[in-house]
N, C-alpha and C positions, 0 to 999 in steps of 0.2 A: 168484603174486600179481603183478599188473598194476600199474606206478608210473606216475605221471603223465603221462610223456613217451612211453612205450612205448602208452599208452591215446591219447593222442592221434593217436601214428602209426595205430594199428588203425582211428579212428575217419576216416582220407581213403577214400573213397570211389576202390575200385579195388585196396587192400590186401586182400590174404587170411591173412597172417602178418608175425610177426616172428621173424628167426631172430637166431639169437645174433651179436652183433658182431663177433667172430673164428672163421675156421676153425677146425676142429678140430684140422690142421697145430699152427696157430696158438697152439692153449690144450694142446698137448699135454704140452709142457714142464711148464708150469702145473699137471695136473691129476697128473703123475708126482710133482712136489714135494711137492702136497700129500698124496697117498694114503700118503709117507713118513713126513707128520707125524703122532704119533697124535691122533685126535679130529677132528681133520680135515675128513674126510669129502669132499675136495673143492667146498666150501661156495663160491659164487662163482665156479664154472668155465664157467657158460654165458649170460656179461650178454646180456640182450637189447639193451639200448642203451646203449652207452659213451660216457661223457659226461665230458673231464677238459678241467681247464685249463691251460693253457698261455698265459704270460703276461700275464696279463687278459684274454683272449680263450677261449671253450669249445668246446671241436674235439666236436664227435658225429658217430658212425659209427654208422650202422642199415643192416641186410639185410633186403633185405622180399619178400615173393611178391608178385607181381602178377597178378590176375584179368586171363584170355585175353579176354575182352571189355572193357577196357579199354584206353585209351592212356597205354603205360608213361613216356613224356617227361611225360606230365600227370600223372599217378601220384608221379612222381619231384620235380617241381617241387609239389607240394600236399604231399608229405611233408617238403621242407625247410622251406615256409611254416609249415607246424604244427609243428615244430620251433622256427623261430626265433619262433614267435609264443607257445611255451608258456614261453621262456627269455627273451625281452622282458621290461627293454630291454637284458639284457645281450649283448655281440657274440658270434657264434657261427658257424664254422665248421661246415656240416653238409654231412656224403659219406654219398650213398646208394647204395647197391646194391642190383641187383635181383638172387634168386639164384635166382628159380623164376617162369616165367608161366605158371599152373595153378590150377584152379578151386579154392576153398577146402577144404581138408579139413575131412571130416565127425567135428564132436566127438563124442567119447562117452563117456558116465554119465549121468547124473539119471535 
């Protein structure tokens, strides 16, 4: 399921993906802890876009693929703008990274 902020990033033009907010290093800890607890399931181990706040200000961190025909500096500054503009008029801190420039992968079902 798609949240608002995560649809927004997908819909800048030059986005191919969202990948999850932390490495896998990252969530590793995280996802051992949980698989300990029963019922668990590891529910919440791979946010797409991490959004917390920190002293009245909202730090977000998104990783995004970038489409090889496009320009990733333009890519990168239109996803902070749809960031700050879906969290307006609250302040907000937004780090993007790019983790992949490569053409969208192809979905499949329906």
């Amino acid at each position: 399921m798609t949240n608002p902020l995560q649809a927004a990033i997908l819909a800048v033009d030059g986005v191919t993906e969202v990948f999850p907010a932390r490495n896998l290093w990252q969530r590793l800890p995280g996802r051992v802890a949980s698989l300990m607890q029963p019922g668990n399931g590891g529910a919440g181990d791979a946010q797409l876009v991490e959004a917390r706040d920190v002293g009245g200000r909202t730090e977000v961190n998104v990783r995004i693929g970038v489409s090889p025909d496009a320009r990733t500096p333009h890519v990168v500054r239109a996803v902070a703008a749809a960031v700050h503009s879906s969290l307006s008029p609250a302040e907000a801190a937004v780090k993007v990274t790019v983790v992949r420039i490569a053409p969208a992968r192809p979905t499949t079902g329906v």
